[in-house]
C-alpha positions as CSV (number, residue, x, y, z in Angstrom):
1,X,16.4,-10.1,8.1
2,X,13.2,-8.4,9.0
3,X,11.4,-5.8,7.1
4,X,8.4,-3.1,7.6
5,X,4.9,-4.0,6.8
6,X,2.6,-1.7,6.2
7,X,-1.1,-2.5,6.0
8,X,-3.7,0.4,4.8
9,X,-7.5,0.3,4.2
10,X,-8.9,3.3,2.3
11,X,-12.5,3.9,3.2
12,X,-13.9,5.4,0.2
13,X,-16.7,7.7,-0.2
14,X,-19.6,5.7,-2.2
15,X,-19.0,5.0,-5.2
16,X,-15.6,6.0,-5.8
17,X,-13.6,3.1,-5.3
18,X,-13.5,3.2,-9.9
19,X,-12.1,7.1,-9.9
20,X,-9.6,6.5,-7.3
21,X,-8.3,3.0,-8.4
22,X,-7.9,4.7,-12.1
23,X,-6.1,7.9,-10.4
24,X,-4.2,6.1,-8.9
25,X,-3.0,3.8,-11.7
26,X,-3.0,6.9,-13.9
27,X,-0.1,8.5,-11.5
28,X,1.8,5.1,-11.7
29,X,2.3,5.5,-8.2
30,X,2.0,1.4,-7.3
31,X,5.3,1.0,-9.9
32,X,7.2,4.6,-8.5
33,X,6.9,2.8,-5.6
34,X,7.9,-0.2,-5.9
35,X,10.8,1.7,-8.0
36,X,12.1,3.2,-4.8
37,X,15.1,2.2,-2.7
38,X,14.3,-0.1,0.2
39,X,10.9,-1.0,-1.1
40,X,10.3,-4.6,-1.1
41,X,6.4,-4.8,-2.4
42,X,3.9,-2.5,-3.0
43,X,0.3,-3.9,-3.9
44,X,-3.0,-2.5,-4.2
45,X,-6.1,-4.6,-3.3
46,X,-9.9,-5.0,-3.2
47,X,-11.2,-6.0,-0.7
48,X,-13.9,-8.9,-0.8
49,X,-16.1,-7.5,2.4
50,X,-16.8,-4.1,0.7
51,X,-17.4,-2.1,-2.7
52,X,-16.0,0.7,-1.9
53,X,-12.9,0.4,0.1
54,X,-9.2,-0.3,-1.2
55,X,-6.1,-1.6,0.7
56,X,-2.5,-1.2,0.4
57,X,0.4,-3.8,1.7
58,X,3.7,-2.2,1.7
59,X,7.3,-3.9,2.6
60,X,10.2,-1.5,3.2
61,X,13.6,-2.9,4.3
62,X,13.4,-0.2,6.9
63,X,12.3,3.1,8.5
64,X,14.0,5.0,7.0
65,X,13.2,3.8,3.7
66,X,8.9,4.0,4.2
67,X,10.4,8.2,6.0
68,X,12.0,8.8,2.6
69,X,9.2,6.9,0.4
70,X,6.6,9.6,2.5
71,X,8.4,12.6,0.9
72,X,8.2,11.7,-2.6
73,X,6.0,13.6,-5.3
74,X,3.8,10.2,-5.9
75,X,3.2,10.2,-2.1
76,X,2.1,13.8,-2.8
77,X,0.2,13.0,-5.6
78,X,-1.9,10.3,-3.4
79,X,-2.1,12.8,-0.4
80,X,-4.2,14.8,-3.0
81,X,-6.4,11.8,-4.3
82,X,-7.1,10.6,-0.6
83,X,-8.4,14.1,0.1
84,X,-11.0,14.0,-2.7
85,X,-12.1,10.7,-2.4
86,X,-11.2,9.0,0.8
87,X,-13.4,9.0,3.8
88,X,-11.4,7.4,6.2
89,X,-7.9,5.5,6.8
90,X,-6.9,3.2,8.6
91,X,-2.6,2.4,9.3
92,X,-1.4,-0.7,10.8
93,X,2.7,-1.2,10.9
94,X,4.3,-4.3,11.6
95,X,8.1,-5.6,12.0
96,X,7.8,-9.2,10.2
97,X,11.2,-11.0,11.6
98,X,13.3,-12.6,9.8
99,X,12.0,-12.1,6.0
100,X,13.6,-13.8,3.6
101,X,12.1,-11.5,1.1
102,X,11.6,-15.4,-0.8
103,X,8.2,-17.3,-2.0
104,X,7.2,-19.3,0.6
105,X,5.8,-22.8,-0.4
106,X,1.9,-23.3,0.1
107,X,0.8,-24.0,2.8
108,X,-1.9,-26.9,3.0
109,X,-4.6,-26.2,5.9
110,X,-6.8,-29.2,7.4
């Protein structure tokens, strides 16, 4: 099976990585997300290399399901809290081929 991933990096404007992390929790839109059909993982992260930016992983089982995820009222909603406190963003998309959608063991690096 193979899946979409979706990678975003919010640039925040200084010192507004606290408003927009609570907006965003406040709007529940990580778990209306993840509630969606064809959604696989939604996570939101901080980033170690900065204080003000956020990212966003995404899986969708397909297209079709990030196209119909992108015309929901919580993608709305976030549309709205990017435009008051997001600088910049940056999209990366990726196919990852055959997902099993499983954990995958640890992995021991020498």
């Amino acid at each position: 099976m193979k899946c979409l991933f979706v990678q975003v990096r919010y640039y925040l404007k200084a010192g507004c990585r606290a408003d927009f992390y609570q907006k965003f929790r406040d709007n529940n839109i990580t778990e209306m997300s993840q509630a969606e059909e064809g959604n696989i993982d939604y996570e939101l992260y901080m980033p170690q290399d900065s204080e003000n930016d956020i990212c966003l992983l995404e899986k969708w089982k397909d297209l079709q399901s990030l196209e119909r995820h992108e015309q929901t009222l919580h993608y709305a909603i976030l549309g709205e809290l990017k435009a008051k406190y997001v600088k910049k963003v940056d999209i990366k998309k990726f196919w990852l081929e055959n997902f099993a959608g499983d954990e995958v063991e640890d992995i021991q690096l020498r």
